[in-house]
C-alpha positions in Angstrom: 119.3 57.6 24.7 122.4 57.3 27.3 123.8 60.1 28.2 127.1 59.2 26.4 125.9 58.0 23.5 127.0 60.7 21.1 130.6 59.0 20.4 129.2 55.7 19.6 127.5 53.8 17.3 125.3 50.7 18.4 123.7 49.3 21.5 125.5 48.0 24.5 125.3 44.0 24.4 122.4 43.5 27.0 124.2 41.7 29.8 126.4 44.4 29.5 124.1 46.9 29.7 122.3 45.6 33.0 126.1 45.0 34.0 126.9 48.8 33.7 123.5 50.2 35.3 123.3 51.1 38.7 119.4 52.6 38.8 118.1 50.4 41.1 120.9 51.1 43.8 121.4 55.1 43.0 117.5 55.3 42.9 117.3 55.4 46.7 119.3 59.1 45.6 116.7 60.6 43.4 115.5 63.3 45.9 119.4 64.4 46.6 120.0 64.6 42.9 117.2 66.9 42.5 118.2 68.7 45.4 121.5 69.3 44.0 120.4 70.1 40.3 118.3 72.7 41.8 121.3 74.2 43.5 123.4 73.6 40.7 121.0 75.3 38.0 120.7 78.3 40.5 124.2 78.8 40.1 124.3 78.6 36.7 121.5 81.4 36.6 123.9 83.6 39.0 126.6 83.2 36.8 124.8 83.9 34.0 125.8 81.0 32.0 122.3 80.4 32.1 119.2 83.0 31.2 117.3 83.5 34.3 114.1 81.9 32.0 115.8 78.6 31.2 117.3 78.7 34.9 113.8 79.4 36.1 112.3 76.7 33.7 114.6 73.7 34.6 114.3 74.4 38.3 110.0 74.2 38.1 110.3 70.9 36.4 112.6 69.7 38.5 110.4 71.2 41.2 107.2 69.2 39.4 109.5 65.8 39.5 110.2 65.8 42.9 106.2 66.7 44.0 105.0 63.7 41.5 107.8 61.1 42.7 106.9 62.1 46.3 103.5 62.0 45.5 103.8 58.4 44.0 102.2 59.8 40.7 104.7 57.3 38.6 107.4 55.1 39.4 111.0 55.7 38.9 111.7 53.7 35.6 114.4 51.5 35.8 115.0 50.6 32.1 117.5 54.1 32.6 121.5 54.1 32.8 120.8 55.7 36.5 118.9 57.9 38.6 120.8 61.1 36.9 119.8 60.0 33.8 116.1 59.4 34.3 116.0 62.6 35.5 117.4 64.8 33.1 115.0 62.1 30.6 111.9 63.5 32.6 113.3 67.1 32.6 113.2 66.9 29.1 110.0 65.6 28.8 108.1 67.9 31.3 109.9 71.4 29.4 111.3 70.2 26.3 114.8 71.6 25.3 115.6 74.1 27.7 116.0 70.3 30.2 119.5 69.9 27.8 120.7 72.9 29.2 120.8 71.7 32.9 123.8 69.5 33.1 126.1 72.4 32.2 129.0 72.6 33.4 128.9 69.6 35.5 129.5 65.7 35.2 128.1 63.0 36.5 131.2 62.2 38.4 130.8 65.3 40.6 126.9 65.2 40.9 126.7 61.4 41.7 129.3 61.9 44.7 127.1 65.2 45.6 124.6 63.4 45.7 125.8 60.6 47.9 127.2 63.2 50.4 123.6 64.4 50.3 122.2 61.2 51.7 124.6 60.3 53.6 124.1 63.4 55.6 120.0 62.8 55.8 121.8 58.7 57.0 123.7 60.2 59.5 121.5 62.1 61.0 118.1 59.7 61.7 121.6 57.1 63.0 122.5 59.8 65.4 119.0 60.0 66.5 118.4 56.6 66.9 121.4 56.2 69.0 120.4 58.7 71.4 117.1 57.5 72.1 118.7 53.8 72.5 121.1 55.5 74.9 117.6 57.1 77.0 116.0 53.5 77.3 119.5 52.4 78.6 119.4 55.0 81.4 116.0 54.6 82.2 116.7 50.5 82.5 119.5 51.7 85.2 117.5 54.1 86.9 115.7 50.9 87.9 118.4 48.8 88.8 121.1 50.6 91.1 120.8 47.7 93.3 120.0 45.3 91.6 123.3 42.8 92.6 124.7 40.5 89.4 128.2 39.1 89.4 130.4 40.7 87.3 132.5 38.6 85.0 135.6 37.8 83.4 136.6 35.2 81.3 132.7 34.6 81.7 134.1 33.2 85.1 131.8 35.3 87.9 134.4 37.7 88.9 133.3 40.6 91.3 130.0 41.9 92.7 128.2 44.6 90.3 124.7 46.0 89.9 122.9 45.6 86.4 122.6 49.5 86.1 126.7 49.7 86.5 126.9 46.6 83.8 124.6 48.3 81.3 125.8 51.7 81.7 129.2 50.0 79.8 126.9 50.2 76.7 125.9 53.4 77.2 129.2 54.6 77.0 129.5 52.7 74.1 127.1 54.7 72.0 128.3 57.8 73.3 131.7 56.8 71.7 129.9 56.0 68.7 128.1 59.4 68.8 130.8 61.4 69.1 132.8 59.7 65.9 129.6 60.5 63.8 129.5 63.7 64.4 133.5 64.2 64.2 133.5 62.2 60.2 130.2 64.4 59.4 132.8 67.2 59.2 134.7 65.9 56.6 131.7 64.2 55.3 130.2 68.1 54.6 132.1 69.5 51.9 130.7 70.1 49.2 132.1 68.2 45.2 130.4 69.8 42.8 131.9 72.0 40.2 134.5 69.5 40.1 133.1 68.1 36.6 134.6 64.9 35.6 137.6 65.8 37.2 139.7 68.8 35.9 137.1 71.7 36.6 135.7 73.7 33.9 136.3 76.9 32.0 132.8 78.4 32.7 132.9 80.4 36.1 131.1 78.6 37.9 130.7 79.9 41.8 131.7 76.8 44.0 131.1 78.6 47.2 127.4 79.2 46.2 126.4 76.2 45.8 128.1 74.3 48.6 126.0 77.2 50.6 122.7 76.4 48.7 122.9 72.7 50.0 124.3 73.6 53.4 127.9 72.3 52.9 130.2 73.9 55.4 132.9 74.7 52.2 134.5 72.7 49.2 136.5 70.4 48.4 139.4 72.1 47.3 141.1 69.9 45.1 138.9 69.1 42.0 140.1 65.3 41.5 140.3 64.9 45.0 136.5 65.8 44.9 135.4 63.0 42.3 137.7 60.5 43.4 137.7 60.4 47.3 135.4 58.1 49.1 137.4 58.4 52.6 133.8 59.6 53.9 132.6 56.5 52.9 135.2 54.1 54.6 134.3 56.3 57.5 131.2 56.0 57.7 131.4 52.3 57.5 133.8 52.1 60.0 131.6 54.0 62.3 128.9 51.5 61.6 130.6 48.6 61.8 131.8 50.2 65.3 128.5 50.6 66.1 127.3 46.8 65.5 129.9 45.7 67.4 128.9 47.3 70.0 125.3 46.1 69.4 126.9 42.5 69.2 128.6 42.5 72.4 125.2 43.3 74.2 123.2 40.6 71.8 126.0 38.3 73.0 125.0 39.0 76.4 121.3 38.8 76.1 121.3 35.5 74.6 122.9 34.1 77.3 120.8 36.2 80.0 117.6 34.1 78.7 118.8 31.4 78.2 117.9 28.7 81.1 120.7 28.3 82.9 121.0 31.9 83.3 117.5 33.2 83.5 119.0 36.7 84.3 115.8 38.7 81.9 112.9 37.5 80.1 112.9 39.4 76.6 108.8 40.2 75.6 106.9 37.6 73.5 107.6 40.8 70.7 111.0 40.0 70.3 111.3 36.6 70.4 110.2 33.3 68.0 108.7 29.8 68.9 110.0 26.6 67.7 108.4 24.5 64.6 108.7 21.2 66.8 109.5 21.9 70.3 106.6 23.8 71.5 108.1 24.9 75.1 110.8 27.3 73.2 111.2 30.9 73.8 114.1 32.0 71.1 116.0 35.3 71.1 115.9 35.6 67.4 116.2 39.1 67.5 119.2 39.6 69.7 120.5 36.6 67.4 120.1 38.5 64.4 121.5 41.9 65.6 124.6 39.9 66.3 124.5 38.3 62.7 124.0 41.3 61.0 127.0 42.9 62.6 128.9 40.7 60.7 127.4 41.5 57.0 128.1 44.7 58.1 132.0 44.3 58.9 132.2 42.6 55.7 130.7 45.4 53.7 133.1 47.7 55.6 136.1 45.1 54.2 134.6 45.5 50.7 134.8 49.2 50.3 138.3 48.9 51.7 139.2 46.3 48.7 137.4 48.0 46.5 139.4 51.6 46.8 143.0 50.3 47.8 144.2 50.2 44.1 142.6 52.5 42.0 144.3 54.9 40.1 143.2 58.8 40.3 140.4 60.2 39.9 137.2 58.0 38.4 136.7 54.5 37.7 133.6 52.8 37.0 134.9 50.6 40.1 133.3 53.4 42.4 129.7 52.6 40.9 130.4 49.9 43.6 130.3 52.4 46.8 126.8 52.6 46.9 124.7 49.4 47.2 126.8 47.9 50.1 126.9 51.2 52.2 123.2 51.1 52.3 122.9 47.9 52.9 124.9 48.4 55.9 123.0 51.7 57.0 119.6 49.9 56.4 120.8 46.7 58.7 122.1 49.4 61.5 119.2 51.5 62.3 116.9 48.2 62.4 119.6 46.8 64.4 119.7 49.7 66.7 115.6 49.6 66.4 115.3 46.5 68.2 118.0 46.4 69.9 115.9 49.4 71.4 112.9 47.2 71.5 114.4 44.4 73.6 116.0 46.6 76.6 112.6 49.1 76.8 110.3 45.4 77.4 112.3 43.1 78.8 111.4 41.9 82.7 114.9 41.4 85.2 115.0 38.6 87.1 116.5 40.8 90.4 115.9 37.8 92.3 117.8 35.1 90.0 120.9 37.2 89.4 121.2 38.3 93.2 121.4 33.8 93.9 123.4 33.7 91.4 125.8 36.1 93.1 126.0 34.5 95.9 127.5 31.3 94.5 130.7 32.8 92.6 132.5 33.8 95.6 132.8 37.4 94.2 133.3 38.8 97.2 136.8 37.0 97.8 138.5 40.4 96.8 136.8 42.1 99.6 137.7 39.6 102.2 141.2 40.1 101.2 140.6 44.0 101.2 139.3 43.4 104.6 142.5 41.7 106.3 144.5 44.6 104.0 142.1 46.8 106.8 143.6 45.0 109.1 147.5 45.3 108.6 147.8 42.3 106.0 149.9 42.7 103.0 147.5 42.5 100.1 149.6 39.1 98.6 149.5 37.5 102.4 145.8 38.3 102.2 145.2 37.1 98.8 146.8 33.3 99.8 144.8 33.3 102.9 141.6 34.3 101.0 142.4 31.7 98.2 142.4 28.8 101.2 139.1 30.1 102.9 137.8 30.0 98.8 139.0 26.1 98.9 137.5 25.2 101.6 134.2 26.6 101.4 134.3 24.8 97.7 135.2 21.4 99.7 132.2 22.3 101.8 129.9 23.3 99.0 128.5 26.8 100.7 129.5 30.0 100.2 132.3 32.8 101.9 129.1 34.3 104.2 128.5 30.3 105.3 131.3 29.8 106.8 131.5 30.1 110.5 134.1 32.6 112.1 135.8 29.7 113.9 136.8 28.2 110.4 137.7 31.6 109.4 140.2 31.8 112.4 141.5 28.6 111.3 143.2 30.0 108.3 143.9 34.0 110.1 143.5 35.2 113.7 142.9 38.7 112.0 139.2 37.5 111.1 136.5 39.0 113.3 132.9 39.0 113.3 133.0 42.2 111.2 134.0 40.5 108.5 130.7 39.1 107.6 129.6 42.9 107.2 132.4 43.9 105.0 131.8 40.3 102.5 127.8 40.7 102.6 127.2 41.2 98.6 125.0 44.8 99.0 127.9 46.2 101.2 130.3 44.8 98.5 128.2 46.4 96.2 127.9 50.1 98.2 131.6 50.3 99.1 132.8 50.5 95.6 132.6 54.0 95.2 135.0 54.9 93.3 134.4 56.8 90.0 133.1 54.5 87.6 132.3 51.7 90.2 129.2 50.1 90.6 127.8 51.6 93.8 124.2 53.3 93.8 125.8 56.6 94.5 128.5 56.4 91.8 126.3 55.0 89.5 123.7 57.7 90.1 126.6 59.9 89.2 127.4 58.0 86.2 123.5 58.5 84.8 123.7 62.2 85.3 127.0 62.6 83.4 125.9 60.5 80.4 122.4 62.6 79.7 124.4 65.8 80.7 126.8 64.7 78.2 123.9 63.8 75.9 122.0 67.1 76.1 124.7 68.3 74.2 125.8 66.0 71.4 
């Protein structure tokens, strides 16, 4: 029997009824909506708009329902409406009519967004988790590689000499970023909707306060349609996700093109890559090919809930059955995302050698022969034409800036000396750029100790 079924006659046409049921998305809430009919029927007992034997009754089954589902005693059956309504159905069963009795003073408008709150939190939570420990294997890869010299690029031109610790540290700082907009939404996330009923309140007195406090909300929502009809926590916590595999993206990006051959910059492990059905000598980086993928599913589950919410009239519409299934999609394609993303950087081998050769023939020291004739009393412009010619002609020649001989290097400036082959060699390059945020061992040293500092306490 539906839970509405009271006011009307007949059965729901059958594609409409498997249209209208949402059980097998809300299922993934069953323990939550437990959870929250415990606290709910506690407060009905404080209140006394329950007797403290029916209170006590409804909360053992309940208590019973939750051991046998964890257990795996039965299966959650999805010929129900939803998850609320196989559970008040078992209720019933397990104590008989005092089960009626539980959905006083409440709706399913204000339990199912309790509920979602509920998981969201427990979501939250393991992501935040996850994160950090990705951020760990990220500092222990740099701890390894403070000197490890790779050009630095823009335009994916090589630009400027870097170390792979400095380049990877970018990523780290990433996460942080994501970190810290987790745990600012979780605030608004954390307050509590129930008691709002379907969307005007009720006349019993009910005691809000007690059971936001019984499922460790920091307060309530204080306006009772704002309660069942806001989903902002849900755009937010899409937006932090999709931040999040964008981020994840970026550094996929990256690793492709590290592996692949004309790079050779890291080999990823034979655990997270896949062979070819035909060409038996390949190597693929599926996985970092996927994390990029799945970035953007995830951007465009983000755009759905957006869509979804930007007309609807106040408070509930059936319309927000449809915040669910695509949030935990996304939340399921992050933490695996974030999982072997994980995976990849704590196995994969650098290729120190490859990317220090492949330094050497970007001319990314040009800046810092121009910084060294600026050491000499050249205006940094003057320096930067003269630089550009010495860049020309070592192109013309097919060697590199530290090739060149000093007499072709007075050709184009009488202020080069023999010094200068010193201030271009890539590890000085490298160890002079000290300042904060630069890539030298010392700064960068600097830079690991401020992220886990900062990361103790997030």
């Amino acid at each position: 029997m539906k839970l509405w079924s009271g006011m009307l006659s007949g059965n729901l046409d059958k594609n409409a009824e498997e249209f209208n049921a949402s059980i097998k998305i809300d299922k993934r809430l069953v323990f939550d909506d437990i959870r929250g009919s415990i606290a709910h029927v506690k407060m009905l007992a404080k209140t006394k708009i329950l007797t403290e034997i029916d209170s006590q009754k409804i909360i053992n089954g309940l208590e019973k329902i939750y051991k046998d589902l964890k257990e795996k005693k039965y299966e959650i059956d999805l010929s129900y409406e939803d998850i609320h309504s196989f559970i008040e159905a078992k209720l019933i069963e397990e104590i008989g009519e005092a089960g009626k009795k539980m959905h006083t003073a409440r709706s399913r408008n204000d339990q199912v967004t309790t509920d979602f709150k509920l998981n969201l939190r427990g979501e939250t939570k393991i992501i935040l988790d996850l994160l950090k420990e990705y951020v760990e294997i990220i500092l222990a890869l740099a701890e390894k590689n403070k000197e490890t010299v790779m050009p630095g690029y823009t335009h994916l031109q090589a630009a400027q000499p870097i170390t792979f610790a400095h380049h990877m540290l970018c990523y780290a700082n990433m996460a942080l970023r994501d970190i810290d907009r987790i745990k600012d939404f979780y605030k608004r996330l954390n307050l509590s909707p129930l008691g709002a009923c379907a969307l005007a309140g009720t006349t019993y007195k009910i005691d809000r306060e007690f059971t936001a406090k019984e499922l460790d909300f920091d307060g309530i929502v204080q306006n009772s349609i704002d309660a069942v009809s806001d989903r902002d926590y849900v755009l937010e916590m899409h937006s932090a996700i999709s931040q999040i595999s964008i981020h994840l993206s970026r550094l996929a990006e990256e690793i492709v093109i590290w592996s692949s051959q004309p790079f050779k910059f890291i080999n990823l492990h034979d655990s997270f890559v896949t062979g070819s059905s035909i060409m038996p000598q390949k190597k693929n980086p599926d996985m970092a090919e996927l994390v990029r993928g799945k970035s953007a599913k995830i951007i465009a589950n983000m755009n759905q809930a957006h869509i979804m919410l930007k007309g609807l009239f106040l408070s509930y519409s059936k319309d927000l059955q449809e915040d669910k299934e695509a949030l935990f999609d996304s939340i399921d394609n992050i933490k695996l995302s974030i999982e072997v993303t994980s995976g990849m950087l704590n196995t994969l081998t650098v290729n120190k050698e490859r990317m220090f050769d492949e330094a050497k023939h970007g001319f990314i020291n040009a800046t810092d022969l121009a910084d060294y004739l600026v050491g000499k009393g050249v205006s940094f412009r003057e320096a930067h034409h003269i630089c550009a010619k010495v860049v020309n002609k070592c192109i013309q020649k097919n060697i590199g800036l530290e090739d060149l001989s000093l007499q072709e290097y007075k050709e184009q400036s009488n202020f080069f000396d023999k010094d200068l082959f010193n201030k271009i060699n890539l590890l000085t390059c490298v160890q002079n750029r000290k300042s904060k945020g630069g890539p030298s061992p010392i700064e960068v040293t600097r830079q690991i100790d401020f992220i886990r500092n900062k990361l103790k306490n997030l």
